[in-house]
C-alpha positions in Angstrom: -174.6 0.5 -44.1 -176.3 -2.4 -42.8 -180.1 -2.8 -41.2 -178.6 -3.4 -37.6 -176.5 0.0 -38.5 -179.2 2.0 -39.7 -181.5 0.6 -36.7 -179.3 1.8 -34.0 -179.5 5.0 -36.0 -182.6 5.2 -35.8 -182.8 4.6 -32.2 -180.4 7.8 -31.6 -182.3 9.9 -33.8 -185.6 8.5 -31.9 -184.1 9.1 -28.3 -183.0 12.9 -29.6 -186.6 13.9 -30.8 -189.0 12.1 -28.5 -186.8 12.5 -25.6 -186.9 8.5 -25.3 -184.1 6.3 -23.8 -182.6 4.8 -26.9 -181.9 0.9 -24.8 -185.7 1.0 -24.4 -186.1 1.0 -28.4 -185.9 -2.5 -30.5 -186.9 -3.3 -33.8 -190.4 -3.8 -32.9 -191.3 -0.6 -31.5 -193.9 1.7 -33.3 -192.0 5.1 -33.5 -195.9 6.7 -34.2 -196.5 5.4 -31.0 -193.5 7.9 -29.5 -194.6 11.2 -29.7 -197.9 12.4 -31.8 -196.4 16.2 -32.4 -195.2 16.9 -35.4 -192.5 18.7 -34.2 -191.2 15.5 -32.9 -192.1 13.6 -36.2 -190.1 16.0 -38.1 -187.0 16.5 -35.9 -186.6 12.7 -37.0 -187.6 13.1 -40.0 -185.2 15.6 -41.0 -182.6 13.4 -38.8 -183.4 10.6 -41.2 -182.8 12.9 -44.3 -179.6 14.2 -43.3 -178.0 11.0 -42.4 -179.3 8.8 -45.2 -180.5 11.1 -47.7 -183.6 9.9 -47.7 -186.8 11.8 -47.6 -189.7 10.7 -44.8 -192.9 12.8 -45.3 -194.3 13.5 -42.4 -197.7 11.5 -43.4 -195.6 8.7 -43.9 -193.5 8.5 -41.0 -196.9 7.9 -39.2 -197.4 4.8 -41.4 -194.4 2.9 -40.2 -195.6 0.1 -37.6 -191.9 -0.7 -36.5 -188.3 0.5 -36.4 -188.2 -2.4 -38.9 -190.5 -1.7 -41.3 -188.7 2.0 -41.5 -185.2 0.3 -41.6 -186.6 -1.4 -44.5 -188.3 1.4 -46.4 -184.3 3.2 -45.6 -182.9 0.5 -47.5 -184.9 0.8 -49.9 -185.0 4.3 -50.9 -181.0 4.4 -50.3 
């Protein structure tokens, strides 16, 4: 899967759990900046994990300044 692929991904997952309008997410946005609950932050989280197998603590996912920046840290741990 590639980073526009996992990005668009994201986007969907970021939509479901912050109740967001997916067209209104690019690469730049800060998804800490969504939604502070962490029911939110873990919905995605655990949207993350079962579509990529890859873990995002909570404490992390807070960490991320950009879409990007968690694409890349996806890649990465893929």
């Amino acid at each position: 899967m590639d980073k526009n692929e996992i990005l668009a991904k994201l986007y969907e997952f970021a939509a479901e759990a912050f109740g967001v309008d997916a067209s209104t997410l690019t690469a730049e946005t800060n998804p800490a900046e969504l939604g502070n609950t962490s029911q939110k932050i873990v919905a995605m989280s655990a949207a993350i994990e079962n579509e990529f197998e890859v873990m995002v603590p909570v404490a992390k996912f807070s960490k991320f300044e950009s879409f990007d920046e968690l694409a890349d840290y996806i890649e990465e741990e893929a």
